[in-house]
N, C-alpha and C positions, 0 to 999 in steps of 0.2 A: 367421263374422262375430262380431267382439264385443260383448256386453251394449251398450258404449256407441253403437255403428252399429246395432244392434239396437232399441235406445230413439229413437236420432234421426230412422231411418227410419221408424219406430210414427207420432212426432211429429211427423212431416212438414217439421225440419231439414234446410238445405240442406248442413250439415255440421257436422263435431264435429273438435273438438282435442282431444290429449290435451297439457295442460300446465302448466307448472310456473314459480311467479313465482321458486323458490329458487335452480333452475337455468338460467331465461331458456328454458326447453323448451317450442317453438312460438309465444312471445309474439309475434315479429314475423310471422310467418307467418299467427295466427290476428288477428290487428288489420288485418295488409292485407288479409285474404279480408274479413271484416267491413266496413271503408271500402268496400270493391270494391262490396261488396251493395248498401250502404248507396248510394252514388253512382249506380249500373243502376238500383236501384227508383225515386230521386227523377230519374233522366233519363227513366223510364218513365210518371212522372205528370207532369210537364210536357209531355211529349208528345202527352199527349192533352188540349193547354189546361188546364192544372189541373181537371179534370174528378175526378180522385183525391182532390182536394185536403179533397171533402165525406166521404170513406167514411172506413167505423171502423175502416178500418190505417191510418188516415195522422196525420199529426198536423202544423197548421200552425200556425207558431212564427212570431209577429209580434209583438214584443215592442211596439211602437208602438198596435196595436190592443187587444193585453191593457189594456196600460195604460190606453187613451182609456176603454176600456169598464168595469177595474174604479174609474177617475175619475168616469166615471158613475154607475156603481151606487152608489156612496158619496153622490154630493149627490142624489141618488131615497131612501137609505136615511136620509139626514139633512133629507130635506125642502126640499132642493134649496138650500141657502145654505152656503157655504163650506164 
């Protein structure tokens, strides 16, 4: 086994690439395993109702809610006028 399967298994990686942006060595290979994950985890919290949605792996991207809320905190930080 090498150092690097060595470290990813320590780490608890679901897997390691070896590769190279100079020679295009495993790029597409390790970006579609990566979407892959990325796609199974978020069809895995949906599945359970967004239930996932509160815990500390997940991260939920609303870019309409960010906003509303850091629009708020701005007229509460300014005393609530413009």
């Amino acid at each position: 086994m090498t150092e690097l399967n060595q470290f990813s298994e320590k780490n608890g990686f679901n897997r390691c690439f070896k590769t190279s942006a100079k020679t295009g060595l495993n790029i597409a290979e390790s970006m579609e395993f990566l979407i892959k994950e990325i796609i199974k985890r978020l069809e895995e919290i949906n599945s359970k109702g967004g239930e996932g949605a509160n815990n500390k792996q997940s991260v939920a991207l609303d870019p309409d809610k960010h906003n509303k809320d850091a629009d708020a905190k701005r007229k509460q930080e300014k005393g609530g006028c413009c």
